[in-house]
N, C-alpha and C positions, 0 to 999 in steps of 0.2 A: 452527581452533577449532570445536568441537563448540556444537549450539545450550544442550546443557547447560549448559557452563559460560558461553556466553554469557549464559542466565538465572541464572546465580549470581553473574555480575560485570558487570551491563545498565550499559552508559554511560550516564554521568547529565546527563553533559557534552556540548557542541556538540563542543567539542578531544578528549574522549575516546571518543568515538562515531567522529571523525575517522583519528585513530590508529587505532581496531581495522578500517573502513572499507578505508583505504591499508594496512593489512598483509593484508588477506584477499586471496584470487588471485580475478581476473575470470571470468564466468561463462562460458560456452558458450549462446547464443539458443536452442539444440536443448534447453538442460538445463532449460527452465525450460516447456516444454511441460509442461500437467497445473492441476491445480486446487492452489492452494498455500491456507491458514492464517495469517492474517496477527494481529503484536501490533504496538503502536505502541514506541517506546524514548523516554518521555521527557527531552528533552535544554534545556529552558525556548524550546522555538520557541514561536511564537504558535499553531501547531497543534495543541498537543500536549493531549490530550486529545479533540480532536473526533472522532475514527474511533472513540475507544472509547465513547464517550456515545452516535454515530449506531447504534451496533449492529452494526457492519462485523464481518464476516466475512473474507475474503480475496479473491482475485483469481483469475483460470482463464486459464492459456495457451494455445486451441484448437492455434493453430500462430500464423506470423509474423505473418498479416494477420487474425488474430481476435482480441484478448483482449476481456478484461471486468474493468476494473480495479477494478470495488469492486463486490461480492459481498455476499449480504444472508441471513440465517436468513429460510423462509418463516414463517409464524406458529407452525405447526406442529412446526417445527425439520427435519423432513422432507429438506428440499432447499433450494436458493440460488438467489437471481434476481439478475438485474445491475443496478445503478442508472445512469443517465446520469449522466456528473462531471459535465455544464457544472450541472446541477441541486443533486448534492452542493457542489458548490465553489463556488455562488454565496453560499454563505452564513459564508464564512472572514471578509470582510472585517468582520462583525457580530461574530463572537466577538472578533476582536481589539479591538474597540474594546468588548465587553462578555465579558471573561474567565470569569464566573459562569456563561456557560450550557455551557461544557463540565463543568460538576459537574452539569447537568442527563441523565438519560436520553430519548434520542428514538428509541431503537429499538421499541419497541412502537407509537407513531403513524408510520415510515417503515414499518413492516412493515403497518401498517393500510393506510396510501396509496400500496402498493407499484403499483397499475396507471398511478399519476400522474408515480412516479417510474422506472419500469422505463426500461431502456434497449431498444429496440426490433431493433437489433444491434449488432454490437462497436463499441466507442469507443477502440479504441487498437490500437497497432501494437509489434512487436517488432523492434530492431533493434540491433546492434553500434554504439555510439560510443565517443567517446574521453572519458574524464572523469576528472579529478583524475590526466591522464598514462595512465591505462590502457583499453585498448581490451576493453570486456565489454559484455556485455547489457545494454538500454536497452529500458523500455517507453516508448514516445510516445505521449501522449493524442491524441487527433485533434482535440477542441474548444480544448482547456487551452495556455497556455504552460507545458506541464508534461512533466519526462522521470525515470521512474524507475526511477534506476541502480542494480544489484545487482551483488552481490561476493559469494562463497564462503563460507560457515560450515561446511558439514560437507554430502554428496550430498543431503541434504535439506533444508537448508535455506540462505538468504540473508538478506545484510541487503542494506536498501535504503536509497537516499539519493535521498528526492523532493526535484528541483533544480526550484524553482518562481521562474519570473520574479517580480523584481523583490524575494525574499527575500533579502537577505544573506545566509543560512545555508543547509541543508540540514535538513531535516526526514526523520527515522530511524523506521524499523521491519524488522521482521524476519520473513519468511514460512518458512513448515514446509510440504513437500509432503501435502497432505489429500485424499484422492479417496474420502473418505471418503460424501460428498453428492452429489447430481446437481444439476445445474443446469439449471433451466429456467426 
């Protein structure tokens, strides 16, 4: 599937995000080197909305033992810095128990406190697992009970399924290769 029509038919569903998940082919770890674009797929997880409220940007593949899982606009628009997850993800457990602040924006005050929240070097790893039966690409957090598995959309882009301990579900977005910004 092409990311086109994946934006013309976004799963809205946990089962229908599933479906199109398990029919796409697994990734190659070499394919996903590079700076990717990332959207969230709302599917009624309890995350769904905070990457886009936070201001998130996408992700950057240096190679196996460097990524940078969440990627930030500088104020500027300029370029992209990394944030540290244990920092971003400390704050899931408050949305879900107060859903109204993912209608809120925090990208302009994370971008104001970017030196507080910077990640200092990479916070995740790149590797081959086995998920939902199929062996593909897997980013592993290094702080997080967290691994985010990708599946084929079209040579540019991926969907992913963030398998977060202790979620019942899978939580969905979609990255587009972008090397469009530098990072630093």
């Amino acid at each position: 599937m092409h990311l086109t029509e994946l934006m013309d038919n976004v799963p809205s569903t946990t089962e229908a995000a599933l479906e199109l998940f398990d029919s796409a082919p697994a990734v190659e770890t070499d394919a996903m080197i590079g700076t990717w674009r990332g959207a969230e797929l709302p599917t009624n997880h309890p995350m769904d909305g905070l990457l886009a409220a936070s201001g998130w940007w996408g992700k950057q593949f240096v190679d196996a033992e460097t990524v940078h899982p969440l990627l930030f606009p500088t104020p500027d628009g300029q370029a992209l810095w990394p944030m540290n997850p244990a920092f971003a993800f400390s704050g899931v457990p408050l949305a879900a128990k107060a859903p109204s602040i993912k209608s809120m924006s925090f990208g302009t005050p994370i971008a104001a406190t970017r030196l507080l929240w910077r990640a200092r070097s990479a916070k995740a790893r790149l590797r081959t697992t086995r998920y939902r039966g199929v062996d593909t690409a897997t980013m592993l957090y290094d702080q997080l009970p967290i691994n985010d598995v990708f599946r084929r959309l079209a040579d540019d882009a991926v969907l992913g399924a963030m398998d977060l301990k202790g979620s019942d579900r899978p939580y969905f977005f979609a990255l587009r290769r972008d090397n469009s910004l530098p990072v630093r």
